[in-house]
C-alpha positions as CSV (number, residue, x, y, z in Angstrom):
1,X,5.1,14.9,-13.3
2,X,4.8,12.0,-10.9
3,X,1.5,10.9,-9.6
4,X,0.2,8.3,-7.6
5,X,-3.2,7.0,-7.2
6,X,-4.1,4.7,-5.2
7,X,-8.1,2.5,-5.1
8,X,-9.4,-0.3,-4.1
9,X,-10.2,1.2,-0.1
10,X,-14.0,0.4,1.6
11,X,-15.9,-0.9,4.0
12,X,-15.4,-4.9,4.8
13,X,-16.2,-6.6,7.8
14,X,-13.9,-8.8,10.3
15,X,-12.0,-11.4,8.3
16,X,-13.0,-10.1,4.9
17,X,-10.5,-9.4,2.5
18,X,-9.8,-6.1,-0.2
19,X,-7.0,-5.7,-2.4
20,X,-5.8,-1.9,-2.9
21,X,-3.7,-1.3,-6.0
22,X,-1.2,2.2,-6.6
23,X,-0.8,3.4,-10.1
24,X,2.0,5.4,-10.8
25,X,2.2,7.8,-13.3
26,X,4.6,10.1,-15.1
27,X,7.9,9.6,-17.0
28,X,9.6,6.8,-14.9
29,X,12.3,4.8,-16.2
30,X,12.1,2.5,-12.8
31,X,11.4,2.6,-9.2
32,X,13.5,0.5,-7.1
33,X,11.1,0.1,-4.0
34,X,7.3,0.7,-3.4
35,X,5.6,0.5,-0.2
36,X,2.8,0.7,1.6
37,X,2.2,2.8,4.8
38,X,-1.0,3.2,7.2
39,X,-1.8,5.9,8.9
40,X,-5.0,6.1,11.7
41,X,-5.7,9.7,13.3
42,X,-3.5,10.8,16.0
43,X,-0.9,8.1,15.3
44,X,2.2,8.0,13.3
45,X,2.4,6.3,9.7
46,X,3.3,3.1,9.8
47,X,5.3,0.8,7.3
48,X,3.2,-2.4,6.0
49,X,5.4,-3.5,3.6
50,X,7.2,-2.9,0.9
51,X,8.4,-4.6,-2.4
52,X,12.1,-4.3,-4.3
53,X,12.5,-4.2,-8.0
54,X,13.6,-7.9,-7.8
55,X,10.3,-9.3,-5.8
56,X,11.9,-9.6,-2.6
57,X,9.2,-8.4,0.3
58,X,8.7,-7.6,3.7
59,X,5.8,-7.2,5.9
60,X,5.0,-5.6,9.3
61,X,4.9,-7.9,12.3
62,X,1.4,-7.3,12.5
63,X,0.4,-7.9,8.7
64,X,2.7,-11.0,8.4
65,X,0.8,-13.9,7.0
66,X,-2.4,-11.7,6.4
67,X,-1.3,-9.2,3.9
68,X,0.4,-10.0,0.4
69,X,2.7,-7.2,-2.0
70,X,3.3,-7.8,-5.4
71,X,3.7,-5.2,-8.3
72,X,3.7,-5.5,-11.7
73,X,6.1,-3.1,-13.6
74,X,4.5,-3.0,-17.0
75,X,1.5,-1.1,-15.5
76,X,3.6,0.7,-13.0
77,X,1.2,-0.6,-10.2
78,X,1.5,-1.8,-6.7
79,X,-1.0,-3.9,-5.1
80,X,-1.7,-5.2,-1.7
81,X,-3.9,-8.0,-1.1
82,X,-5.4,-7.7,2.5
83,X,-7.2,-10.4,4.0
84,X,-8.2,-11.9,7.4
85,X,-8.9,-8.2,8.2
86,X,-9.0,-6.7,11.4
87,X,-11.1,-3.6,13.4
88,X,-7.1,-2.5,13.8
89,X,-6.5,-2.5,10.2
90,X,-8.9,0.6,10.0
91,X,-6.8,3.2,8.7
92,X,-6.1,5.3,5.4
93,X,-3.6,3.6,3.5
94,X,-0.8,4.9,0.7
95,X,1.4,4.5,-1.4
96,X,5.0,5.9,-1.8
97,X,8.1,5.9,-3.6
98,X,11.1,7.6,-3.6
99,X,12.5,8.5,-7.1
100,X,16.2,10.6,-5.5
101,X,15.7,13.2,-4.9
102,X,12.2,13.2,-4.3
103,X,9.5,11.3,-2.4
104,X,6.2,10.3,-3.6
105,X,3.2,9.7,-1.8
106,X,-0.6,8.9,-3.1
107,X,-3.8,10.7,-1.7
108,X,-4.4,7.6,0.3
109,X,-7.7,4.8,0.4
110,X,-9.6,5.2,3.3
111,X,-9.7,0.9,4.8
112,X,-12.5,0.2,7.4
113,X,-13.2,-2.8,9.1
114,X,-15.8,-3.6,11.3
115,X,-16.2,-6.0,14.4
């Protein structure tokens, strides 16, 4: 059984920084790629990056230079470093990965960010 959780979600203001962090759980040998997605009410989720097995990375336009991926495979965590935060950065963000044939998402982190 597969399980993600991810933490690290609040309340910052306008330029502040958080860093959220997935844990995956469960029997995995290895997940090739883990990303991040936002979603805000009434609006599609949104790819903000994501992270291969080999470190390579790659960011939304509108996260580039702001937001940082890393994971670290021994703890089966993904994190995201978030700073110079924005009011449009207000959404609930998760996890996913996709082990074939299924797909994996967290319960989400609720990230607001006030003017």
């Amino acid at each position: 059984q597969v399980q993600l959780v991810e933490s690290g979600g609040g309340l910052v203001q306008a330029g502040g920084s958080l860093r959220l962090s997935c844990v995956v759980s469960g029997s995995i040998f290895s997940i090739n790629v883990m990303r991040w997605y936002r979603q805000t009410p009434g609006k599609q989720r949104e790819l903000v990056a994501f992270i291969t097995s080999g470190d390579s990375t790659n960011y939304a336009d509108s996260v580039k230079g702001r937001f940082t991926i890393s994971r670290d495979n021994a703890k089966n965590t993904v994190y995201l470093q978030m700073n110079s935060l924005k009011p449009e950065d207000t959404a609930v963000y998760y996890c996913n990965i996709v082990l074939p044939p299924m797909n994996y998402w967290g319960q989400g982190t609720q990230v607001t960010v006030s003017s």
